[in-house]
NUFI-85256 format. One line per 2 residues: number of its first residue (from 1); their letters; for each residue x negated, y, z of C-alpha. Coordinates in steps of 0.001 Angstrom, whole numbers, plus 500000, padded with zeros to 6 digits. Layout:
<gulos>
NUM	A	X Y Z  ...
</gulos>
This chain:
<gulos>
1	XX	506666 513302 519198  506167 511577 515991
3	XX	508237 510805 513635  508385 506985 511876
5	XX	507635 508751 508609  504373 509540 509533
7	XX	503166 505887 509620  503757 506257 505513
9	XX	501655 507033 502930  503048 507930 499274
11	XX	501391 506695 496041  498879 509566 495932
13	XX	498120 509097 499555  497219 505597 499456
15	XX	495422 506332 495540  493351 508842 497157
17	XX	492518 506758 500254  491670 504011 498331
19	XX	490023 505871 495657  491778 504121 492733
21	XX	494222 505889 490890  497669 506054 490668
23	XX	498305 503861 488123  496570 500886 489382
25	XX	498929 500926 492610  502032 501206 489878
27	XX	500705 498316 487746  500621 496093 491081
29	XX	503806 496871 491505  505132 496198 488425
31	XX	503547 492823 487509  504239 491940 491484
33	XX	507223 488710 491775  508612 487871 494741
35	XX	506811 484251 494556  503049 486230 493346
37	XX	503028 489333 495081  500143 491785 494264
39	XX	498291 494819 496408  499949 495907 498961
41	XX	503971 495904 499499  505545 499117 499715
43	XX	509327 500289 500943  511401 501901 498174
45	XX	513544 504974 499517  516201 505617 496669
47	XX	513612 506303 493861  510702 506988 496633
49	XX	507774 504585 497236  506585 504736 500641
51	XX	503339 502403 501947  503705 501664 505668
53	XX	500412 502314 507246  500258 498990 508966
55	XX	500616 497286 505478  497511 499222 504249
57	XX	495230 498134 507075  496255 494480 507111
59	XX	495417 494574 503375  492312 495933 503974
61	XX	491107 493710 506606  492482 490792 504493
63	XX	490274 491758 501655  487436 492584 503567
65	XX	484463 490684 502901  481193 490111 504922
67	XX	483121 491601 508251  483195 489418 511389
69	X	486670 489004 512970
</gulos>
């Protein structure tokens, strides 16, 4: 059975799957606001960043360009 936490990517996951780096994903985060969010929203565990799997691909397809629905 799986567990939840597989449905999670960390920051190097989601860098890597993306192929941007690291700090790109931490500079959306940091100039993100509540009111002008930026990239994709992540779940903070303590002092962990997680990126929920279902996040990612609704990003994608929302930036997807030249794709039918």
């Amino acid at each position: 059975m799986k567990s939840n936490l597989d449905e999670y990517l960390t920051t190097k996951e989601l860098a890597d799957h993306l192929k941007i780096s690291e700090a790109t994903l931490e500079s959306w985060r940091a100039k993100s606001t509540p009111s002008n969010f930026i990239g994709i929203p992540y779940i903070k565990f303590g002092r962990t960043i997680r990126y929920k799997k279902t996040d990612i691909l609704e990003y994608e397809r929302r930036n997807a360009y030249g794709i039918a629905d």
